[in-house]
C-alpha positions in Angstrom: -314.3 -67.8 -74.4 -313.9 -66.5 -70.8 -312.5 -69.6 -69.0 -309.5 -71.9 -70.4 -308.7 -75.5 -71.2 -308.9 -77.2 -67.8 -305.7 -77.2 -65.7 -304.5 -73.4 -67.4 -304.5 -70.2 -66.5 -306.0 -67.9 -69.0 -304.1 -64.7 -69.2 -306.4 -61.7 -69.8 -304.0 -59.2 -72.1 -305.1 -56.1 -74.1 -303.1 -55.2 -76.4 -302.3 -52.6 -78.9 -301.5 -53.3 -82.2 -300.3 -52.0 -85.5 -301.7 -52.5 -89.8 -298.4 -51.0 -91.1 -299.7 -50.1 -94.7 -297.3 -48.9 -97.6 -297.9 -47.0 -101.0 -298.9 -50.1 -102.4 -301.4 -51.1 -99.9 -299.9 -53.9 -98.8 -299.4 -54.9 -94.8 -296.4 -55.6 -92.9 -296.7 -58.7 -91.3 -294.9 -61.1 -89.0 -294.3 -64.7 -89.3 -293.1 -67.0 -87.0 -294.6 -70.3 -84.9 -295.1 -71.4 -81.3 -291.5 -72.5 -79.9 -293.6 -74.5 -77.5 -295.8 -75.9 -79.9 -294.2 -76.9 -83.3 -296.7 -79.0 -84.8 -299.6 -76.3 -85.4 -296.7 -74.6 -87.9 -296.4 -71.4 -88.9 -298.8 -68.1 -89.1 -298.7 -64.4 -89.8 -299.9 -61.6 -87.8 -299.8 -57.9 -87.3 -297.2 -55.9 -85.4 -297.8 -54.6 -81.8 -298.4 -56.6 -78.5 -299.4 -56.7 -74.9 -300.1 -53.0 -72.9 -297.9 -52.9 -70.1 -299.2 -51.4 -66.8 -299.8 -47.8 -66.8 -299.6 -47.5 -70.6 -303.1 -46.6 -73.1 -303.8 -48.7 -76.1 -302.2 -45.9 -78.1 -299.0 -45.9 -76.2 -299.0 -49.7 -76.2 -299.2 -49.4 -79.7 -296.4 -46.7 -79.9 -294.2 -48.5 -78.2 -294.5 -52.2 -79.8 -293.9 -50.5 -83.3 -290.6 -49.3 -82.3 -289.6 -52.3 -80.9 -291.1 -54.3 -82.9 -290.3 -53.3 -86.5 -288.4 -49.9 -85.7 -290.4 -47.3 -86.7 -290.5 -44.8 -84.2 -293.5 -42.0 -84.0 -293.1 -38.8 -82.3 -296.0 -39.6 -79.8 -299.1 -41.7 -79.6 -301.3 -38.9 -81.4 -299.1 -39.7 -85.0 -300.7 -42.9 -85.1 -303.7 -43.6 -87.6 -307.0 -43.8 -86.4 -308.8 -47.0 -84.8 -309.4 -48.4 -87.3 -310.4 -52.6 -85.8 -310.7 -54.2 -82.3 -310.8 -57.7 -82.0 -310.6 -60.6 -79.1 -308.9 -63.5 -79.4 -308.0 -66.6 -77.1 -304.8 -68.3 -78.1 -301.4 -69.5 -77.0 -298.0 -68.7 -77.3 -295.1 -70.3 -75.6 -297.4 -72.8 -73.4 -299.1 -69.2 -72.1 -302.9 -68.6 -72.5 -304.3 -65.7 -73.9 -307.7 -63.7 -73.5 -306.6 -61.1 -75.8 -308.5 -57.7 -76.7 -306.9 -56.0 -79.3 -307.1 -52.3 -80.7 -305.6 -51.5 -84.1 -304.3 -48.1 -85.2 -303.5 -47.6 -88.8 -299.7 -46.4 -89.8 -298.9 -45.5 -93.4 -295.4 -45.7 -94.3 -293.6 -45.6 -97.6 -293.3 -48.3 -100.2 -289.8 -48.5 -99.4 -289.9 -48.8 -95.7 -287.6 -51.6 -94.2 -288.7 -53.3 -90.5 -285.0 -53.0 -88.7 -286.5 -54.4 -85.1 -284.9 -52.8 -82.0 -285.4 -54.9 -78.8 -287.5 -58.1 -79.4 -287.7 -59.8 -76.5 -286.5 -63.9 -75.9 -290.3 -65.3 -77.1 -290.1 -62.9 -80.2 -286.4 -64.4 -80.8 -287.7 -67.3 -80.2 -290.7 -67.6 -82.5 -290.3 -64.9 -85.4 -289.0 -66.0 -88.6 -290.1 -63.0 -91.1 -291.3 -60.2 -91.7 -292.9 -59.0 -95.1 -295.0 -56.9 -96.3 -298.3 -58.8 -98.0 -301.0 -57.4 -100.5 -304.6 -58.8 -99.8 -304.6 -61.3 -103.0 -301.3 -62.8 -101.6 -302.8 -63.3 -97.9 -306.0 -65.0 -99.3 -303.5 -67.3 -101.3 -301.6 -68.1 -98.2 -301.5 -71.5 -97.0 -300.8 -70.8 -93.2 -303.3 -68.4 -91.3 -303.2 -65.1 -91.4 -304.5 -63.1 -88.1 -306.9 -61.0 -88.5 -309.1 -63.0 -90.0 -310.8 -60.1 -92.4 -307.0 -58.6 -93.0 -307.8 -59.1 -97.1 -311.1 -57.5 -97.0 -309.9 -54.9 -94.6 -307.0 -54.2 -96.9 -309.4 -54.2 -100.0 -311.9 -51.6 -98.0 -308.5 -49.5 -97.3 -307.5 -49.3 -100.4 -311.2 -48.3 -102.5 -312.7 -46.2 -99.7 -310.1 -45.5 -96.9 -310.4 -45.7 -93.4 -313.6 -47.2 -92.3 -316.0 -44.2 -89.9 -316.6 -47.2 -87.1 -314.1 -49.8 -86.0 -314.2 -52.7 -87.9 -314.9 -55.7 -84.9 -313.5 -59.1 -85.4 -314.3 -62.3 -83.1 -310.8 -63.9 -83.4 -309.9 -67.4 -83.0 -310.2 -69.4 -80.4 -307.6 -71.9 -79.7 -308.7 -74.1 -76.4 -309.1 -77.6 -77.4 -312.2 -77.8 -76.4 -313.2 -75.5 -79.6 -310.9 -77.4 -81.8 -311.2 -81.1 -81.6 -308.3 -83.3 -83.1 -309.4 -85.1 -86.2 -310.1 -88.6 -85.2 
């Protein structure tokens, strides 16, 4: 997963990201598809994003959920525990990604409305929704979903809270190489 399709640059990016859970145990997730590539359609995913220089995963984290779906914490330490890490290789925008992701658990009230506060032009760009999803309606979904084990992780959540270790997920991997065109 280390080196990208020939002629790209793969763009190593850890990130810090968000499972925004409400009362009813359902996640607040983003939809939207690649402005650069509109034929793969669209696909969910968690709030949160890249770590910018200086910042921790936690702050990272912090930071995106303001910005992201305006909920603002009073420091890094209110967020949830790690609770998932994951890696991922995938592009956005004609950008490669070599993405390791840490995921802090947030719960917020059933009635909690996403109001984002500074998207920037790619998130403009390429956001169309964002919901809150229960783990029946994500396995129903047609589109994907990212993570991968968001229902099950939900359904752990839910019956026996928090997991004690990180839940680990090898995320997709998007180089053509890996994903031959039907032929």
């Amino acid at each position: 997963m280390a080196t990208p399709p020939p002629g790209t640059e793969l763009i190593v990016r850890p990130s810090g990201r968000i499972f925004v859970v409400d009362d009813d145990h359902r996640a607040l997730m983003i939809r939207g598809e690649d402005p650069q590539n509109p034929k793969r359609g669209g696909f969910w995913w968690t709030p949160g994003g890249g770590i910018d220089a200086g910042e921790s995963a936690a702050e990272g984290a912090t930071r995106e959920l303001w910005e992201e779906v305006g909920l603002r914490l009073g420091s890094p330490a209110d967020l949830g525990p790690v609770v998932m890490t994951r890696r991922s290789v995938f592009s956005m925008d004609a950008i490669w990604y070599d993405s390791f992701e840490t995921f802090y658990l947030v719960r917020v009230d059933s009635g909690f409305v996403p109001r984002p506060q500074a998207w920037e032009a790619i998130e403009l760009a390429a956001i169309t929704e964002l919901r809150f999803l229960g783990s029946d309606e994500i396995r129903e979904m047609a589109e994907p979903v990212y993570p991968l084990n968001l229902p099950d992780f939900l359904d752990q959540l839910q019956h026996n809270g928090p997991p004690t270790e990180p839940w680990f997920e090898e995320g997709r991997d998007d180089r053509p190489e890996n994903n031959p065109e039907p032929g």
